[in-house]
Every structure is written in C-alpha cells, then in structure tokens.
gemmi code that builds the backbone of each chain (N, CA, C; Angstrom):
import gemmi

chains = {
    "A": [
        ("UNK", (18.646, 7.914, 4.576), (17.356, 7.707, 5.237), (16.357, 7.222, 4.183)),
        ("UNK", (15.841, 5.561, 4.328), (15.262, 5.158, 3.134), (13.637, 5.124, 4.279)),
        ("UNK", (13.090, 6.092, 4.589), (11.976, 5.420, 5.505), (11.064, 6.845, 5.674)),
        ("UNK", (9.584, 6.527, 5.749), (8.876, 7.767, 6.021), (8.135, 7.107, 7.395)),
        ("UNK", (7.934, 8.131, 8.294), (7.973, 7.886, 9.754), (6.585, 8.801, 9.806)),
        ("UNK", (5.978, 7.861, 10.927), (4.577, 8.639, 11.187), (4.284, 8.639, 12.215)),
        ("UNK", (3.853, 9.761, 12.793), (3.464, 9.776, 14.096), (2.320, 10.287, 14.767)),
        ("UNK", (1.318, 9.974, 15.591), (1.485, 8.718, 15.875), (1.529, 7.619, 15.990)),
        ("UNK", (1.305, 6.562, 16.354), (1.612, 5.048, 16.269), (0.146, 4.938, 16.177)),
        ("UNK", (0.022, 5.471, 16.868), (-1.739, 4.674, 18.131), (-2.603, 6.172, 18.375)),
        ("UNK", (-3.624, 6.028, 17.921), (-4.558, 7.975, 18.256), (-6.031, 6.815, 18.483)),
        ("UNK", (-6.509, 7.431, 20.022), (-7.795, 7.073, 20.016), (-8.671, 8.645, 20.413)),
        ("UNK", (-9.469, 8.908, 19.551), (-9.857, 10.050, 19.908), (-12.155, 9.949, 19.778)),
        ("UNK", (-12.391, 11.203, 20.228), (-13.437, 11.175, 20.067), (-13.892, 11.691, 19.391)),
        ("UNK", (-15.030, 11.572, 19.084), (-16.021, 12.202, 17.465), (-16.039, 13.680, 17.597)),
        ("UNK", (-15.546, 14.210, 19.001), (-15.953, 16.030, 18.807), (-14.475, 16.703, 18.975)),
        ("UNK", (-13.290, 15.481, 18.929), (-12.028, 16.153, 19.261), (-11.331, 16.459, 17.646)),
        ("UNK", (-10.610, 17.386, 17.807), (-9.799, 17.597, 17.017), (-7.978, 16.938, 16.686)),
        ("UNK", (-7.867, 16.115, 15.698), (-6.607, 15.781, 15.876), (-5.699, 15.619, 14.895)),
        ("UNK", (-4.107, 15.505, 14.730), (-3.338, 15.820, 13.709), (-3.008, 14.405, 13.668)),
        ("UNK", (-2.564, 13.678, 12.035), (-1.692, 12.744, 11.888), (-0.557, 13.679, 11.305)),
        ("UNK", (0.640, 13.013, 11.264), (1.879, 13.562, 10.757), (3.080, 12.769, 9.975)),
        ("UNK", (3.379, 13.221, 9.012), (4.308, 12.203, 8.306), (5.432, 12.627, 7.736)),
        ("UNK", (6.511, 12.211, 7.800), (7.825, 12.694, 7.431), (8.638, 11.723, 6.349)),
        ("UNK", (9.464, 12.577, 5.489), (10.300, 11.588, 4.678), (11.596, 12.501, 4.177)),
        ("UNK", (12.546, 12.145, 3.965), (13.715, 12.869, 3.950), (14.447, 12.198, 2.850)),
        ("UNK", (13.341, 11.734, 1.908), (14.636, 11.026, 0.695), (14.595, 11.685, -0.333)),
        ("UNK", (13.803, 12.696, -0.299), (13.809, 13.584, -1.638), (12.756, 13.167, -2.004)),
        ("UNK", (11.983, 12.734, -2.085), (10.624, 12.289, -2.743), (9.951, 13.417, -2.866)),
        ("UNK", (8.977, 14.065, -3.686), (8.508, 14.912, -4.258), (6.990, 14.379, -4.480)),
        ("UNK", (6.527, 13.625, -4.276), (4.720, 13.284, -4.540), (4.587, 12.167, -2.834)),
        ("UNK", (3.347, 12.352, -2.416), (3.110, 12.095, -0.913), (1.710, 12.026, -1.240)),
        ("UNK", (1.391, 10.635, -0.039), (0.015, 9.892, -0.114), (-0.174, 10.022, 1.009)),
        ("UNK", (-1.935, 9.993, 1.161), (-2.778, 9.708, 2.589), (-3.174, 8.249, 2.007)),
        ("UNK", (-3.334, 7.029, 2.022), (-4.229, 5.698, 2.430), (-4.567, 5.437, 3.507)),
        ("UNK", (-6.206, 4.886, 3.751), (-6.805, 4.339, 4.485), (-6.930, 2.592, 4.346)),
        ("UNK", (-6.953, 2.269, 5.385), (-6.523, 0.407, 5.428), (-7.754, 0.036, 6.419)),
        ("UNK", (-8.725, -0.493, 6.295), (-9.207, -1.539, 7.498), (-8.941, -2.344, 7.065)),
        ("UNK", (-9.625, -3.599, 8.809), (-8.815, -4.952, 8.688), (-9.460, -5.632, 7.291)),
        ("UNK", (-8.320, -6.431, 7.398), (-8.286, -7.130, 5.880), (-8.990, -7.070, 4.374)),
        ("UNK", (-8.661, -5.463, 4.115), (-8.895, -4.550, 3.137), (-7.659, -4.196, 2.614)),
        ("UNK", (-7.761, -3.985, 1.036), (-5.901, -3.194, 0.774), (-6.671, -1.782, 1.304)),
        ("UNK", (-5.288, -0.720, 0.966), (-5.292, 0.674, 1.370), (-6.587, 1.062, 0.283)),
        ("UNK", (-6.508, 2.258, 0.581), (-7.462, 2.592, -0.373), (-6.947, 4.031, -0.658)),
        ("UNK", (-6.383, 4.928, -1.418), (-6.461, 6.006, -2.033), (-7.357, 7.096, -1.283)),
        ("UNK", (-6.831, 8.182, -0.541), (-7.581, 9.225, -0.268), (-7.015, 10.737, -1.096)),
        ("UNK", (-5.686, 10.768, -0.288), (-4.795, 12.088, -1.255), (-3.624, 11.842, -1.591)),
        ("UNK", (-3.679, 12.711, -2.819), (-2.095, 12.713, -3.758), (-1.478, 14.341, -3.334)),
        ("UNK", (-0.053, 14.488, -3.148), (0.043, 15.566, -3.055), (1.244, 15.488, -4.049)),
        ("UNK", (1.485, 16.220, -4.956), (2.669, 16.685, -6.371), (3.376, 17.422, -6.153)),
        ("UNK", (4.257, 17.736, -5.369), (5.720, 18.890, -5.486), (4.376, 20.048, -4.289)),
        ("UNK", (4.006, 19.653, -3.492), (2.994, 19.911, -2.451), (2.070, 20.324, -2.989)),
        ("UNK", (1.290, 20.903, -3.457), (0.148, 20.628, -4.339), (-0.983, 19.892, -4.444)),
        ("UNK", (-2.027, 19.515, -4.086), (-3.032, 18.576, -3.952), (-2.999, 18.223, -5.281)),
        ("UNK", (-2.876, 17.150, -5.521), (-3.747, 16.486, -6.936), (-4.529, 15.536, -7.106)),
        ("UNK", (-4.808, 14.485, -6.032), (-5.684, 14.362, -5.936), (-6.908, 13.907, -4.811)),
        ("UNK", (-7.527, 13.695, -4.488), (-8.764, 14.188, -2.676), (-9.514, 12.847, -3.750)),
        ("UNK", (-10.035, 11.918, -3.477), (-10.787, 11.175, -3.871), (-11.965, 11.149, -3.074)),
        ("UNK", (-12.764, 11.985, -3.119), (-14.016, 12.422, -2.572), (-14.109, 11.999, -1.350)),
        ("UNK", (-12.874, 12.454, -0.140), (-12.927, 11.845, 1.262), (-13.630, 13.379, 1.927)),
        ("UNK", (-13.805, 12.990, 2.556), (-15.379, 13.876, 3.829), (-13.880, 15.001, 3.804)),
        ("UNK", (-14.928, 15.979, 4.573), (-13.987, 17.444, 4.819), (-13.896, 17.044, 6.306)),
        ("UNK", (-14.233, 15.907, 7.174), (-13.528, 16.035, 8.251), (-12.339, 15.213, 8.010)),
        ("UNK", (-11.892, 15.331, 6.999), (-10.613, 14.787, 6.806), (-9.940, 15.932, 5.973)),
        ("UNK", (-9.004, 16.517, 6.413), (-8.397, 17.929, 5.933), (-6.507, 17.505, 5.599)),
        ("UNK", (-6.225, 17.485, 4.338), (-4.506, 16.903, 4.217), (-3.895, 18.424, 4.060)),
        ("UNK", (-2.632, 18.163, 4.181), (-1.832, 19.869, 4.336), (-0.688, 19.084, 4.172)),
        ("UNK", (0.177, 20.355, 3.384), (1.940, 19.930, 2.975), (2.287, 20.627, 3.386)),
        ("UNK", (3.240, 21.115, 4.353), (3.778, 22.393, 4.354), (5.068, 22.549, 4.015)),
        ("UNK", (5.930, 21.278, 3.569), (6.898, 21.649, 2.977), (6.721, 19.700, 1.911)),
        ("UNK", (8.410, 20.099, 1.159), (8.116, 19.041, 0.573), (8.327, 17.778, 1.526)),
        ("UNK", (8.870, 17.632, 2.956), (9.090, 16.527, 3.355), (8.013, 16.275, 4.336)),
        ("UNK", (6.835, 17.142, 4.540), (6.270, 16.664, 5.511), (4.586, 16.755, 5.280)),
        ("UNK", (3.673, 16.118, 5.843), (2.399, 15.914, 5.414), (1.420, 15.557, 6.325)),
        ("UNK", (0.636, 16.585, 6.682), (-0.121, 16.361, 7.668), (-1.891, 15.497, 7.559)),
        ("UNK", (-2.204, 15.518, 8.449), (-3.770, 14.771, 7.836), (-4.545, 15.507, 9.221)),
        ("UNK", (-5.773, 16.051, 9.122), (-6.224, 16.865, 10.348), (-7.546, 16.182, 10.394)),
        ("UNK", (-7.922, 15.820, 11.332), (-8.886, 15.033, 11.316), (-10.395, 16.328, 12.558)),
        ("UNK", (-11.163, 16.024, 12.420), (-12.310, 16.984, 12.598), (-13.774, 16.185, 12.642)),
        ("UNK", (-14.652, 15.853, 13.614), (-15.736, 15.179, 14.150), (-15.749, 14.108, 13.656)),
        ("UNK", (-14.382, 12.878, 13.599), (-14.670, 11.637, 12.876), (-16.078, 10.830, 13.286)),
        ("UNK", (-16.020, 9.851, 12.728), (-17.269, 8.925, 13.213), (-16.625, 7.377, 13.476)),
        ("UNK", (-17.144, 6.781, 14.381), (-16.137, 5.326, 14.298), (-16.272, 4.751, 13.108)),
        ("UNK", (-16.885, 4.764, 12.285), (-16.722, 4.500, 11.235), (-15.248, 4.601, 10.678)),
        ("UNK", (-14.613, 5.821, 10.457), (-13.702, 6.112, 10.728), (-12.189, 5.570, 11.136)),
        ("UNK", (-12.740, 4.477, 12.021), (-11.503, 4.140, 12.769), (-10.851, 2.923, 11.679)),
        ("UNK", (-9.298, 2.788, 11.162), (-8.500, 2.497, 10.494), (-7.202, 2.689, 10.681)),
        ("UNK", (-6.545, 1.880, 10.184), (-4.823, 2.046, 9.841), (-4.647, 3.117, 8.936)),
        ("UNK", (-4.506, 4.121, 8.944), (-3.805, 5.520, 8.284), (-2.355, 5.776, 7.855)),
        ("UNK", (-2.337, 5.411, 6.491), (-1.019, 5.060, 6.028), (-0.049, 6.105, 5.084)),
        ("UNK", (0.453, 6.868, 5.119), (1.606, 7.475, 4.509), (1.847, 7.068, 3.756)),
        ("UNK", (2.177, 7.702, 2.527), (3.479, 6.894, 1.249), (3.943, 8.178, 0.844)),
        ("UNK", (5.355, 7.534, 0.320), (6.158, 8.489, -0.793), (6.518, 8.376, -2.131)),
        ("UNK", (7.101, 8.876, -3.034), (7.552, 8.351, -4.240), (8.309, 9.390, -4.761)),
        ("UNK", (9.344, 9.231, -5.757), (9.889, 10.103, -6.119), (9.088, 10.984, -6.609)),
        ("UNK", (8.394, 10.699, -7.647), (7.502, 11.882, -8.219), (6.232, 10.921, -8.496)),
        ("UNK", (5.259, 11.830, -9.272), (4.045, 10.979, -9.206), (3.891, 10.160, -10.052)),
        ("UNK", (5.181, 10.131, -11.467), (5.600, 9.116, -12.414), (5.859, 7.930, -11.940)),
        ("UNK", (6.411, 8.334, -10.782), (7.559, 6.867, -10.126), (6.880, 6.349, -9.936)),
        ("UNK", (5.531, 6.199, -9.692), (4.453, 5.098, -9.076), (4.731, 3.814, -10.219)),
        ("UNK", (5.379, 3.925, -11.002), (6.162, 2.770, -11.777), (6.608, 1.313, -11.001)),
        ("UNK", (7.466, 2.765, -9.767), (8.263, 1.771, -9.592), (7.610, 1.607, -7.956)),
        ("UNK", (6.697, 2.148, -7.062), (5.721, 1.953, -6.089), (5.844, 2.829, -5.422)),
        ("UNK", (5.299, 2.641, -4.218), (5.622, 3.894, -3.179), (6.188, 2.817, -1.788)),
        ("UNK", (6.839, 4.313, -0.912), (7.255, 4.163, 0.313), (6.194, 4.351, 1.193)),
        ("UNK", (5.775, 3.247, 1.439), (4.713, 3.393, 3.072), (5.751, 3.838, 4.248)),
        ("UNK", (4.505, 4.405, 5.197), (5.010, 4.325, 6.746), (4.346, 3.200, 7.715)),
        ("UNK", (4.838, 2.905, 8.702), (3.990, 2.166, 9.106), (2.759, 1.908, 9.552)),
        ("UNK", (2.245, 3.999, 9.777), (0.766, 3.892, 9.727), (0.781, 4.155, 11.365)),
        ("UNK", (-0.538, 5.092, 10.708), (-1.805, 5.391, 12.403), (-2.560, 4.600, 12.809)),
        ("UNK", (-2.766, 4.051, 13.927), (-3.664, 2.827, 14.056), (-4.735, 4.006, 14.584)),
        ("UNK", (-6.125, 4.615, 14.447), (-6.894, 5.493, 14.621), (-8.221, 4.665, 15.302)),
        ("UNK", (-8.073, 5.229, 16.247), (-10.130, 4.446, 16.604), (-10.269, 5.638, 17.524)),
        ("UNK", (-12.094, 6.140, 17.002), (-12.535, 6.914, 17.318), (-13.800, 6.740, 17.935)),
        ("UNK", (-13.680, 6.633, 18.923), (-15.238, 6.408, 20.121), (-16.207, 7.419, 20.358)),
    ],
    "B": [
        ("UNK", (-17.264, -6.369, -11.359), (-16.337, -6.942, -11.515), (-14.956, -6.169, -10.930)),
        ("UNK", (-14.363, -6.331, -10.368), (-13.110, -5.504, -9.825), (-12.480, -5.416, -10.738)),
        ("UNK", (-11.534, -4.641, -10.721), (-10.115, -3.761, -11.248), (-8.878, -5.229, -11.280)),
        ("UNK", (-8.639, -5.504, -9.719), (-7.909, -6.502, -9.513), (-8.662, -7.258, -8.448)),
        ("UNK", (-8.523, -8.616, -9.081), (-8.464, -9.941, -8.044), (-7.657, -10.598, -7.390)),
        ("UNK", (-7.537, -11.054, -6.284), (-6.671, -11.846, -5.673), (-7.245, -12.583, -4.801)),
        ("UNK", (-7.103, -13.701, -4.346), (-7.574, -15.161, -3.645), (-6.918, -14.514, -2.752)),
        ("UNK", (-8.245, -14.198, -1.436), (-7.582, -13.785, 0.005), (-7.065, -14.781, 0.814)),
        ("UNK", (-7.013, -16.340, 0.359), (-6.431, -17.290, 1.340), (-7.118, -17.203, 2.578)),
        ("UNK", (-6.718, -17.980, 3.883), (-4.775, -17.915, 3.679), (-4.713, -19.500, 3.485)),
        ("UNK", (-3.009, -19.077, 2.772), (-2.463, -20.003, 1.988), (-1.767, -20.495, 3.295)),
        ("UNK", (-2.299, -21.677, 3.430), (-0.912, -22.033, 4.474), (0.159, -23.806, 3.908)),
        ("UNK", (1.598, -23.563, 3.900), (2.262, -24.127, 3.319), (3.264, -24.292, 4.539)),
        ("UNK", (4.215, -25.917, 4.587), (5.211, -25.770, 5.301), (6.683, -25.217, 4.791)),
        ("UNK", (7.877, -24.960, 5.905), (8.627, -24.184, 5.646), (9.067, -25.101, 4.249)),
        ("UNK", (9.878, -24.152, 3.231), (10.683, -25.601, 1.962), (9.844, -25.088, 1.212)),
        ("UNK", (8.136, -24.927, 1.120), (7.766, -25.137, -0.116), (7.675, -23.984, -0.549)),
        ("UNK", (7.661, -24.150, -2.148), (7.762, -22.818, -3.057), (6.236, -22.399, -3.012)),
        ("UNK", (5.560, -21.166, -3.099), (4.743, -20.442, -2.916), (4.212, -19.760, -4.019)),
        ("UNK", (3.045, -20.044, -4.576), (3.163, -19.352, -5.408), (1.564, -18.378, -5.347)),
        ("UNK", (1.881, -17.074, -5.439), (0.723, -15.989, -5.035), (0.089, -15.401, -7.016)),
        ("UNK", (-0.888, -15.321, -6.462), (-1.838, -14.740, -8.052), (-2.759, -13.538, -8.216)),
        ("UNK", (-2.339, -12.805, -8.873), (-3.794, -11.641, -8.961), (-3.675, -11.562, -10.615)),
        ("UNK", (-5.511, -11.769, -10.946), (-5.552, -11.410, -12.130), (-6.747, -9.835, -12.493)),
        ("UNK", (-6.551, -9.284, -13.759), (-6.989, -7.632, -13.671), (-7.743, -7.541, -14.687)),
        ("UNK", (-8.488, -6.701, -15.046), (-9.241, -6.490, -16.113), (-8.705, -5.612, -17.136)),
        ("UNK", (-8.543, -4.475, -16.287), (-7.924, -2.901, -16.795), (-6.800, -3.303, -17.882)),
        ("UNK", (-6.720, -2.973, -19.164), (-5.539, -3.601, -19.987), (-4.580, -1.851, -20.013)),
        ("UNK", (-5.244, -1.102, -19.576), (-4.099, -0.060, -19.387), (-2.720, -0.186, -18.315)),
        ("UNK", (-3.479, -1.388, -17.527), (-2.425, -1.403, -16.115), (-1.271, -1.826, -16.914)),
        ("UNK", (0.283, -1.004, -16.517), (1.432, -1.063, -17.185), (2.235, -1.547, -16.463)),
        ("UNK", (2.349, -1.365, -14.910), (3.417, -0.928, -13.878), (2.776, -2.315, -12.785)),
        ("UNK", (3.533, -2.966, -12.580), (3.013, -4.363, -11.393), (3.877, -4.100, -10.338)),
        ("UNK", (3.597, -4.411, -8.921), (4.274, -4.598, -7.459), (3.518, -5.765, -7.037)),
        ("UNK", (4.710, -5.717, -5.941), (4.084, -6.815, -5.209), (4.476, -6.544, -3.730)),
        ("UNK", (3.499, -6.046, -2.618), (4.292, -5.762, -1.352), (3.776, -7.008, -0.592)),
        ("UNK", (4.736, -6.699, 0.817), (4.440, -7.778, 1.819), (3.979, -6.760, 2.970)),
        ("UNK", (3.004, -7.265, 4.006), (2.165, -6.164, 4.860), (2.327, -7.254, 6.198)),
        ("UNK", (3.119, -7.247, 6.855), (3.149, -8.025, 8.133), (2.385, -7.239, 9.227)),
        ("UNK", (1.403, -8.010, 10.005), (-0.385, -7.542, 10.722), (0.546, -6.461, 11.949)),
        ("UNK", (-0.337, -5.612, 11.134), (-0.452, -3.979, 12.060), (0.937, -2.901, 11.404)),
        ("UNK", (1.517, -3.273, 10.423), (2.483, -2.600, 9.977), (2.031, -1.939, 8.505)),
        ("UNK", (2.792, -1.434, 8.011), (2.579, -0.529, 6.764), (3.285, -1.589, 5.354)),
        ("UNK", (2.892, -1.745, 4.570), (2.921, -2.266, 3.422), (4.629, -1.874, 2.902)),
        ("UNK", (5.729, -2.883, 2.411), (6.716, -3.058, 2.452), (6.844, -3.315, 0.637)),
        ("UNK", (7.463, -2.280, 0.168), (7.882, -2.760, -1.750), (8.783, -4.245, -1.407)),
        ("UNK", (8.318, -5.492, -2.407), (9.290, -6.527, -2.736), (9.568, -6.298, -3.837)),
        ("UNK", (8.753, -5.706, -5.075), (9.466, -6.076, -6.219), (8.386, -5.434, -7.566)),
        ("UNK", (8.964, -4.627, -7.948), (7.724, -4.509, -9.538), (8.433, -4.829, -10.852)),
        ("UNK", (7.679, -4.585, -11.672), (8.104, -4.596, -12.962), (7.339, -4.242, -14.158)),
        ("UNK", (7.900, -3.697, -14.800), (6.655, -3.659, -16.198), (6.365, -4.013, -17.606)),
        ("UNK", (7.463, -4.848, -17.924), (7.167, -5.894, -18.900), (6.797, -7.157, -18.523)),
        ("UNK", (6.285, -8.074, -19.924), (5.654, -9.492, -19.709), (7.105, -10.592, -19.382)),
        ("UNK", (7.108, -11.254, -18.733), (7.992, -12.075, -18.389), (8.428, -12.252, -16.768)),
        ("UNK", (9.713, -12.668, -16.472), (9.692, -13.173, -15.382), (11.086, -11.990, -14.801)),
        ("UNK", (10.899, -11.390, -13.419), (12.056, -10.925, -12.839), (12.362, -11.317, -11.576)),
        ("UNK", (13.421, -11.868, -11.262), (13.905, -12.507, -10.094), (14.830, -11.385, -9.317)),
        ("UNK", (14.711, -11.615, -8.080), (15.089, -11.005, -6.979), (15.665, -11.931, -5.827)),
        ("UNK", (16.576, -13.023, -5.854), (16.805, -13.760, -4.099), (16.119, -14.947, -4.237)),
        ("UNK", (14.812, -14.712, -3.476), (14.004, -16.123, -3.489), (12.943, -15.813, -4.216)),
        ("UNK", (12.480, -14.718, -4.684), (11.698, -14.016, -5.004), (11.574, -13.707, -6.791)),
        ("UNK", (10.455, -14.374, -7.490), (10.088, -14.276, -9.001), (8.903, -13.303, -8.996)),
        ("UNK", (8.934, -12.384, -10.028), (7.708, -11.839, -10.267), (7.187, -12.033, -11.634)),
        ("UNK", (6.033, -12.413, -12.097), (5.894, -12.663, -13.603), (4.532, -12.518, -13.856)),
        ("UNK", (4.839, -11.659, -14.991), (3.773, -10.789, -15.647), (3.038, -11.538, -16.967)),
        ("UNK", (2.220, -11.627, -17.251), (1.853, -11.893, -18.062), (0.672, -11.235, -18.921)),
        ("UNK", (0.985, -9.959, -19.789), (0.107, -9.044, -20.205), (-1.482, -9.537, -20.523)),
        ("UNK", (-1.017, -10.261, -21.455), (-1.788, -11.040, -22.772), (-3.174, -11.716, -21.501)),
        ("UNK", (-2.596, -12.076, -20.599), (-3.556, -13.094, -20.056), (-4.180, -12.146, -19.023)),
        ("UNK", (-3.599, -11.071, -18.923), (-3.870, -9.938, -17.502), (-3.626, -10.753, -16.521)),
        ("UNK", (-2.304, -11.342, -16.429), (-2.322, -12.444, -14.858), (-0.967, -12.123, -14.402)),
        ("UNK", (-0.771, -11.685, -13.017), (0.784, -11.486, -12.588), (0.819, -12.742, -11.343)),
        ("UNK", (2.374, -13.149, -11.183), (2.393, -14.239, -10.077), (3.451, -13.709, -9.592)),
        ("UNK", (3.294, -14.153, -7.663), (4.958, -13.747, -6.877), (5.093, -15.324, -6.654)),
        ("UNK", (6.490, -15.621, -6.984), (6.701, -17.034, -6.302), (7.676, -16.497, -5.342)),
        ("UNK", (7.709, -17.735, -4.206), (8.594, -17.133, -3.163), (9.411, -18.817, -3.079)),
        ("UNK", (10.688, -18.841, -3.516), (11.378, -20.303, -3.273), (11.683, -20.469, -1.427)),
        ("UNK", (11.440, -21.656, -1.445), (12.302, -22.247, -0.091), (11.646, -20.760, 0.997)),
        ("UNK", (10.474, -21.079, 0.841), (9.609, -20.282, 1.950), (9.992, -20.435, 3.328)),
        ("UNK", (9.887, -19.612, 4.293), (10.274, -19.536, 5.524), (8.855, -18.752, 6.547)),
        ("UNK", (9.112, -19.347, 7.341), (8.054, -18.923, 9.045), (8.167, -17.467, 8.390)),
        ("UNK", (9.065, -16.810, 8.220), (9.161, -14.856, 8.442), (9.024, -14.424, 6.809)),
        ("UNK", (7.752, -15.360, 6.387), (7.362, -15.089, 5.279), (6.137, -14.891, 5.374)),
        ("UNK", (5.433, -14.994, 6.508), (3.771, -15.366, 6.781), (3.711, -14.069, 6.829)),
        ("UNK", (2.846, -13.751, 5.859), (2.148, -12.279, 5.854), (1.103, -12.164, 4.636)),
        ("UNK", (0.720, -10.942, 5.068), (-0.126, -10.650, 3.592), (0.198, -9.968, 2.387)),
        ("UNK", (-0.152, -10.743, 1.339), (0.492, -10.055, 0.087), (-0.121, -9.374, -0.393)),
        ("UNK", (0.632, -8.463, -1.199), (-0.725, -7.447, -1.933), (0.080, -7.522, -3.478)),
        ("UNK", (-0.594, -7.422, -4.305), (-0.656, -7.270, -5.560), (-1.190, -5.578, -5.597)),
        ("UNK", (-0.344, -4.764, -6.712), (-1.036, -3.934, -7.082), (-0.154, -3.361, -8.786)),
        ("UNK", (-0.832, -2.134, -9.122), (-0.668, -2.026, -9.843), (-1.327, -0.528, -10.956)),
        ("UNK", (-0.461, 0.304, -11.443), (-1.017, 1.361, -12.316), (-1.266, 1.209, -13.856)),
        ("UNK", (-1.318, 2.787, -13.879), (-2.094, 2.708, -15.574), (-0.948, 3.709, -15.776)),
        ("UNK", (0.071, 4.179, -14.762), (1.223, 5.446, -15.644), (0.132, 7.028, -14.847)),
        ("UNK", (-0.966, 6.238, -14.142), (-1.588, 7.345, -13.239), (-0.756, 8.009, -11.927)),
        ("UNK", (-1.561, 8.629, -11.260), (-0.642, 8.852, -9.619), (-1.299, 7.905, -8.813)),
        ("UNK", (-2.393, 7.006, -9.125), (-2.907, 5.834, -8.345), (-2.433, 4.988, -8.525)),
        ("UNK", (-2.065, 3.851, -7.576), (-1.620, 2.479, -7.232), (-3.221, 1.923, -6.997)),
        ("UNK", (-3.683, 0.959, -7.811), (-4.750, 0.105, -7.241), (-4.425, -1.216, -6.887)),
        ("UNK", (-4.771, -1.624, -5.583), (-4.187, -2.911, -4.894), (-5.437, -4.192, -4.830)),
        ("UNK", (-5.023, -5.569, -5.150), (-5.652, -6.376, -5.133), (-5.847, -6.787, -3.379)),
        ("UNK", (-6.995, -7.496, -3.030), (-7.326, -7.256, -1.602), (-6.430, -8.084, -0.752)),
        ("UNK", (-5.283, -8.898, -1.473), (-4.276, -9.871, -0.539), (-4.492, -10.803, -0.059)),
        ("UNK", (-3.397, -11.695, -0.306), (-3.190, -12.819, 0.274), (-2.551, -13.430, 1.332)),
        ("UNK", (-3.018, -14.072, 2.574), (-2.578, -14.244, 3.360), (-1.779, -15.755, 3.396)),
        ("UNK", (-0.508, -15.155, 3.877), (0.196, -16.466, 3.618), (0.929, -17.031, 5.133)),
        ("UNK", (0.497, -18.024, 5.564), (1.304, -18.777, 6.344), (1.915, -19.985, 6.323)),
        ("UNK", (3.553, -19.889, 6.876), (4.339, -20.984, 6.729), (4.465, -21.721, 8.207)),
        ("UNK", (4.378, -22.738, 8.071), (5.003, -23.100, 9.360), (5.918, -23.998, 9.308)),
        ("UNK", (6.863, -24.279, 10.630), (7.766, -25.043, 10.604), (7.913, -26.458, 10.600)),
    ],
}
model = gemmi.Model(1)
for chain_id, residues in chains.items():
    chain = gemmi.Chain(chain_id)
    for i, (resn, *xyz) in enumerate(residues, 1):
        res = gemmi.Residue()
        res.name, res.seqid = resn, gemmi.SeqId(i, " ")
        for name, pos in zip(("N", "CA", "C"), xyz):
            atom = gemmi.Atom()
            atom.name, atom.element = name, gemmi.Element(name[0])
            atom.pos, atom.b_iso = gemmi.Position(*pos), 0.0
            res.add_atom(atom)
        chain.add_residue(res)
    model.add_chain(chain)
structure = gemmi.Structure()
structure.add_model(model)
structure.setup_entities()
C-alpha cells in the first residue's frame, strides 16, 4: 500500500458546525502533515507530526485542532471556520521527518468550503 | 523577495516538444530538490528529487540542480496531452519543512 487516503473528498460545512478531516497511511511512515492549498497557490505548511508528536503548528488558528492517535492515522478538527477558510486540505507522509530528502506522500485532499 | 520562484505560466507547448520547467531560490541552505506534478483538484504527486548539483534522469524526465547558481530545472522529453498539469518545484534545508515554489502550469496539446 504506497498511498495515504483521505476522507472526505468534498466537506461543505458552516461557520458554527463542527467537523473532522481524516487521513490514513499504512506504509510505515512515521512523520505526517496537515497542508493547506488554495486555487493556484502551492500548499502551505500548517502541522508536522514526529512518531505522533506535534512538532510543528505554524501559527494556524485554534479552530483548526490536528490529533494522531496512532502512527497511521491523523485527524484535523475543524471548529467555527470562516470562508476564508475554504481550501484543498492536503495530507502527507514520509518516512521520518529526515526523509523530507526524499519528499512526502500527499493524499488527494479535502476540497473544504465553508458558508 | 521569496524563498523560491517559479514562472506560473502556463506554458503551453505541442505534443513532441521537450519542456523545460525552472525555479530559482535564494536560501543557500536548501539541500534536498523535488519536483511534483498536481493534476487540477488532486493532491500533489512525487516525480523526482535529488540532492546534488548535476543532472538525474528518470524515463522522459531530467532533473538538474545547479547549486552555485541556486537554479533547479525539470525537463520533460517528447511531452504528451497527460502531461498538462501544474508543476511544483520545492525544496528543504534537512528541516521537517518542504517549501514549494508557486508552479507552473503546463499545457500540451495535440
């Protein structure tokens, strides 16, 4: 299994709802990313997680909440977004947080819009 | 001044011709180069990194680094229609960050 899978595809939610992204990977990878993407922007860096571990939150809002609960899986909890907000929400993996050598494994991403 | 540059295009070329994509960087710590392909509404796809100066081939696919000048290039030979996408350049310092140049959009047609 060379692939990290996210679900869901498509989340349209509203500014007072509460909602989960979710991401899975089963190759052994040991360090796990949150990126944010609008249109025709690269990703941008939100969280690093290290052998589950936060390492690093790049000063994203607390209605954005990341959680590991094991090493293969990685949640993103989202809490009074603003459309602002609304983006491609992208997953990655890597073996460890060294390997970024050699890049990471995206998923194909949350398409998120929040009304 | 950015981290990394890249000419957002789009590049548009017919099928046959060789392609050639550019991002140049400031940061002289950056060690580690990629190059993904991001086809519209999907998640960003590894083609190829490397981390010395010179050239590494893959298929149709060259990647070449060039420290000294801070300039990396993807060439893509004998380009094809199911090549049209956006490229991204990126690249570390040996950090847990990947910083990505903003991409190039490339279309081939037949």
């Amino acid at each position: 299994d060379t692939e990290v899978t996210q679900t869901p595809k498509h989340l349209v939610m509203g500014m007072t709802n509460k909602k989960s992204l979710k991401c899975e990977q089963h190759m052994g990878h040991r360090a796990m990313y949150w990126y944010k993407q609008k249109a025709k922007k690269p990703p941008e860096l939100m969280f690093v997680y290290s052998y589950e571990k936060l390492s690093i939150n790049e000063s994203v809002p607390s209605r954005f909440s990341p959680e590991c609960p094991n090493s293969s899986l990685l949640n993103l909890h989202l809490h009074a977004l603003q459309p602002e907000d609304s983006a491609l929400y992208l997953c990655a993996s890597s073996q460890a947080t060294r390997a970024v050598r050699q890049g990471y494994t995206f998923g194909s991403g949350t398409r998120l819009t929040v009304v | 001044q950015k981290e990394v540059e890249q000419d957002p295009g789009p590049l548009s070329v017919p099928e046959g011709a060789i392609v050639s994509l550019n991002c140049t960087y400031s940061n002289s710590a950056f060690q580690y180069f990629m190059w993904y392909r991001q086809y519209s509404r999907k998640g960003p796809e590894l083609l190829m990194y490397t981390y010395s100066s010179g050239n590494k081939e893959d298929g149709r696919f060259t990647a070449q680094v060039d420290k000294s000048s801070k300039y990396i290039s993807l060439f893509i030979r004998d380009s094809q229609p199911s090549d049209s996408a956006t490229y991204l350049c990126a690249m570390s310092d040996d950090t847990d960050k990947l910083i990505f140049g903003t991409g190039t959009r490339l279309q081939v047609f037949p």
